[in-house]
N, C-alpha and C positions, 0 to 999 in steps of 0.2 A: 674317508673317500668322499670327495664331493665332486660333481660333474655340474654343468650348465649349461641350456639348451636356450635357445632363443626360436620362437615361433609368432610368426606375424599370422595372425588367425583373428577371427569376427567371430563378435560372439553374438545368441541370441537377440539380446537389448538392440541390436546395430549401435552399438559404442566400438569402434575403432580401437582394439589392441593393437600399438603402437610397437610394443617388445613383451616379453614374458622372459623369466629365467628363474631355475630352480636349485635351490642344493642345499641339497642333503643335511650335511652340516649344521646351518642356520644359516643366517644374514645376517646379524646382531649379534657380537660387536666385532667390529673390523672390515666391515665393507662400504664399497661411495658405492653410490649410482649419482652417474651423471649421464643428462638430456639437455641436446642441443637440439633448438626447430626453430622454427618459424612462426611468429603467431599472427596470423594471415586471417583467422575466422573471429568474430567479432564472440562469438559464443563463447564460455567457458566449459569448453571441452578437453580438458585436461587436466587428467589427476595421476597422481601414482597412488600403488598401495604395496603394502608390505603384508604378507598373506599366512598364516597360521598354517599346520597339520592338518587344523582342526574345521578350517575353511572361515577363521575369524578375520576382519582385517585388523592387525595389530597396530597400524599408521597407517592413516588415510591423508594426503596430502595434496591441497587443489588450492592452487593462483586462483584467482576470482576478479578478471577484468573489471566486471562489469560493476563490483565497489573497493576496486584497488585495495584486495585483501587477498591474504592469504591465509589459509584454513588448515589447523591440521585436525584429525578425531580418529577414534579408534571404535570398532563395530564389534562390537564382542556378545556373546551370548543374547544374538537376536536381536541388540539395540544397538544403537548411536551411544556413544560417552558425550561429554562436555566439548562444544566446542573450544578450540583454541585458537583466535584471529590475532595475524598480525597485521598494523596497517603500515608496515615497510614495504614497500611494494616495487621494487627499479625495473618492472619488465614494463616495457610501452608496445601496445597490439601494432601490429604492423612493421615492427620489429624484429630480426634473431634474437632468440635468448639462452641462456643455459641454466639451468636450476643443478645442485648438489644436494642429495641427499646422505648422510655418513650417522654411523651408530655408533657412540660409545656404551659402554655397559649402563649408564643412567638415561641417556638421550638418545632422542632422534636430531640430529643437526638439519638444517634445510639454508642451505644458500641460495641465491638469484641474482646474477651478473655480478657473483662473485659477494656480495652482501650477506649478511645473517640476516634472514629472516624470521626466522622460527628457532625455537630449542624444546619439543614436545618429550617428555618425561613418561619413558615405558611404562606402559599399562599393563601389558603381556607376560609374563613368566611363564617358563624356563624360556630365555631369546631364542634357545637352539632350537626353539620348536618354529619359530621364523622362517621358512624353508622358499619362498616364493614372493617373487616381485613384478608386477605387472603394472606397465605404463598405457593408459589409456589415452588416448587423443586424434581430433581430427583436425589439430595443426599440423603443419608438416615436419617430421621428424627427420633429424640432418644425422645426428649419431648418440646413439644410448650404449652408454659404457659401466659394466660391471667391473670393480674393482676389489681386490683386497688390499686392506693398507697394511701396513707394519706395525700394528699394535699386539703387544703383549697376550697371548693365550694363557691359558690355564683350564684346568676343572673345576674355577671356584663357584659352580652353580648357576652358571650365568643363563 
């Protein structure tokens, strides 16, 4: 059983929760998130993250105008990991843009305007403990969509 909630809430930092959604289930492997906004603010205020049980972020993923990069790392037991930069960059500020985020069982995928930018390699085991995805930002956000695709389940451990 999985369910999904979406709540537009502030959190302490005043960082802009953009969307939030939960389930049960996991989020790895078999689901997109896609975010379409506006990047209107000259700041690098927008990231997503992919949220553990356990309150780890398992993929942290954040465009970075401000050196036409984009980032991905993961936060696990109290640290930062290794960054991951790409310097593929197609979003221009002052522009719409749309990023895709999708998991297969080895990766995180990240597209922008439709482009690969990234392919970051799970750090997280067991994925189903992935339960939570939260888009942070103070561009304007057009629509953020939770997806599951047609990939292959199983109990192989994932």
């Amino acid at each position: 059983s999985w369910g999904t909630f979406i709540s537009p809430l502030q959190t302490p930092s005043r960082e802009a929760v953009g969307f939030e959604a939960f389930c049960a289930g996991g989020l790895a492997p078999g689901w997109s998130l896609t975010v379409q906004g506006h990047a209107d603010a000259g700041e690098d205020k927008f990231e997503i993250n992919f949220l553990t049980d356990a309150g780890d972020i398992a993929f942290h993923v954040k465009p970075r105008f401000s050196s036409a990069t984009v980032v991905g790392n993961a936060f696990q037991g109290g640290r930062w990991g290794q960054e991951e930069v790409s310097s593929v960059f197609p979003l221009t500020l002052g522009e719409p843009f749309e990023v895709e985020v999708s998991a297969d069982t080895e990766h995180f995928h990240i597209y922008a305007q439709e482009q690969k930018v990234l392919q970051f390699p799970h750090r997280h085991r067991p994925l189903a403990t992935i339960t939570r995805v939260r888009v942070l930002s103070d561009h304007r956000l057009a629509q953020v969509e939770l997806a599951k695709r047609g990939l292959s389940w199983g109990d192989g451990g994932y």
